[in-house]
C-alpha positions in Angstrom: -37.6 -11.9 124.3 -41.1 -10.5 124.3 -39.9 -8.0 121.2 -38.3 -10.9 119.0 -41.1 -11.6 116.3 -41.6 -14.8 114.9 -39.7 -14.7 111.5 -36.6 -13.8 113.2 -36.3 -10.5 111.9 -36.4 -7.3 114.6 -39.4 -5.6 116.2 -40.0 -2.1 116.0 -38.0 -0.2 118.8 -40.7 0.3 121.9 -39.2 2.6 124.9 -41.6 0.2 127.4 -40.7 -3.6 126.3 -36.3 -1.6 126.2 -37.3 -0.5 129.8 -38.5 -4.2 130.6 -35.3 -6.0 129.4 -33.1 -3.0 131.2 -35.1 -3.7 134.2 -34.4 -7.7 133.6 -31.0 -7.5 133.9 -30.8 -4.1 136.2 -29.2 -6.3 139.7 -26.6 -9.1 137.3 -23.2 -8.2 138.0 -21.8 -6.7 135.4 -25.5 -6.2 133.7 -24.3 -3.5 131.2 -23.1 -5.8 127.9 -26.2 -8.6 129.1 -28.8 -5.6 128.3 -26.7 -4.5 125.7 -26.8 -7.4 123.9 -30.8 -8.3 124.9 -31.7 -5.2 123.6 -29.7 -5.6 120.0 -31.3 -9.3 120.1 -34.8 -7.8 120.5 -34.4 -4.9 118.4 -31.7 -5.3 115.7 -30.1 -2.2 117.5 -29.5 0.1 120.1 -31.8 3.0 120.0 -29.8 6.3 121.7 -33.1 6.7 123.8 -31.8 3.7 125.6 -28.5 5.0 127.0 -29.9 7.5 129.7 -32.2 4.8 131.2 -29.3 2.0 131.4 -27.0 5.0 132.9 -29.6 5.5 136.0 -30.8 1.9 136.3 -26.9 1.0 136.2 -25.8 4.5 138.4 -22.7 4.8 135.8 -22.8 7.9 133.5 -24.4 7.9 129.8 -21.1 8.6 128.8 -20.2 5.6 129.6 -22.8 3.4 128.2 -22.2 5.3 124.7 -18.1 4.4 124.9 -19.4 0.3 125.6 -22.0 0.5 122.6 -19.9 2.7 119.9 -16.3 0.2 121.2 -18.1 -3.0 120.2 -18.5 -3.2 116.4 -21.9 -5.2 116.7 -23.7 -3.0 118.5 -25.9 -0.9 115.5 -26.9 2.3 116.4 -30.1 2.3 113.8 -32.2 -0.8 112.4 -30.2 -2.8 110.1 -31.0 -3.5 106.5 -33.2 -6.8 105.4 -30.2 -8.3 104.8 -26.9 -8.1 106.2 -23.6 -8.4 104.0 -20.3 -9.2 106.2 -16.8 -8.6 104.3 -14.2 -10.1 105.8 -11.3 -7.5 105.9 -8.4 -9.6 108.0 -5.1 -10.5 106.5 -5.9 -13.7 104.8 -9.0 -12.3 102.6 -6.8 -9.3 102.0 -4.4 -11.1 100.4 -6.7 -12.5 98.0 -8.9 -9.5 97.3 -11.4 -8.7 99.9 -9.9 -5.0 99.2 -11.1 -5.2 95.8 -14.7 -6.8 96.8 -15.1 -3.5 98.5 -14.0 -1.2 95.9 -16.4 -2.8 93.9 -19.2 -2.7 96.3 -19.1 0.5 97.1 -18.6 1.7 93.2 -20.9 -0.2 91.5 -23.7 -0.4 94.0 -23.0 2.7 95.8 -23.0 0.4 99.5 -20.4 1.9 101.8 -19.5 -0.1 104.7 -21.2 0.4 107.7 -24.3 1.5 105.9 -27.8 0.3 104.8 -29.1 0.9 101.5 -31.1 4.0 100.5 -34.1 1.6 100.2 -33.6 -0.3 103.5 -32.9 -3.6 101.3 -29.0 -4.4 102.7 -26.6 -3.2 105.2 -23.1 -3.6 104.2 -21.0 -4.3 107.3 -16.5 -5.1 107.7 -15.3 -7.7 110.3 -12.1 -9.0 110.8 -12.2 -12.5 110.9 -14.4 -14.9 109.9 -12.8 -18.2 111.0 -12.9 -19.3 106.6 -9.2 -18.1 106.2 -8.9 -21.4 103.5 -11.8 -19.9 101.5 -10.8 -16.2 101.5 -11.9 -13.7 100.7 -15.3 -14.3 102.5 -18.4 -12.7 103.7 -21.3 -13.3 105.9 -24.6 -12.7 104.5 -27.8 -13.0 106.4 -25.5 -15.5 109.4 -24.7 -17.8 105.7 -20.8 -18.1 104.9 -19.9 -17.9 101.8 -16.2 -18.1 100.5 -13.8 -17.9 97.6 -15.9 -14.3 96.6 -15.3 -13.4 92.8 -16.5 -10.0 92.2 -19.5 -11.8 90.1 -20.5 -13.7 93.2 -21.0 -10.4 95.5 -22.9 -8.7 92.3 -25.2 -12.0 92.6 -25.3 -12.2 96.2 -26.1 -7.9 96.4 -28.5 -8.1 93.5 -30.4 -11.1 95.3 -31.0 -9.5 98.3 -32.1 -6.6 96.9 -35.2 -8.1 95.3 -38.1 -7.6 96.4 -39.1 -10.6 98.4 
């Protein structure tokens, strides 16, 4: 991708390059979740500017391409964090306190999920399986998982990746 900068982090949304990795895709069969998906991979997100032109370059409505982006989870609707933070809410890190993790988070550091800090440093996001069931409760930071998450730990791993790099 011609928007993906070096460092692996997300370039600034840019209507043009969006319109070049629509156009890309524009004849695939079912092109909709390939653009989709190029776009997140280019940009960290799907900006809502992007919805009419997939709707005519597609010929479905922009109705449509809103229910695909707001049905799958991944797709962010606004630049993620620095880091992102992953809590694994399925049955197994229930069970051990994932529930808990989240209380915490969202008291003591004032992160609620599906939200990015005031200061841009971390988004905190929920999923529902992370395949470490043995380790629970888990969470995904920055694509790193990490497992057997004592409330210390996710004070650690949330006050690390708000530093200031």
């Amino acid at each position: 991708m011609t928007a993906q900068v070096s460092s692996g982090t997300a370039a600034r949304w840019n209507d043009a390059v969006a319109k070049d990795i629509i156009d890309a895709r524009r004849s695939e069969p079912g092109a909709m979740l390939p653009i989709l998906h190029d776009l997140q991979e280019a940009f960290g997100y799907v900006d809502q500017s992007a919805v009419p032109v997939i709707a005519d370059v597609l010929n479905v409505s922009r109705a449509e391409v809103h229910g695909v982006i707001t049905y799958y989870h991944d797709f962010r609707h606004a630049p993620a964090g620095k880091h992102v933070l992953k809590i694994c809410r399925a049955e197994a890190c229930q069970s051990v306190g994932c529930r808990d993790l989240i209380a915490h988070v969202e008291q003591k550091h004032g992160l609620e999920l599906g939200k990015t800090s005031p200061d841009g440093s971390i988004t905190v996001e929920e999923v529902f399986c992370l395949g470490n069931c043995a380790l629970s409760p888990a969470v995904l930071l920055d694509g790193e998982l990490i497992g057997r998450v004592t409330i210390d730990d996710i004070d650690q791993i949330i006050e690390t990746a708000a530093r200031p790099a």
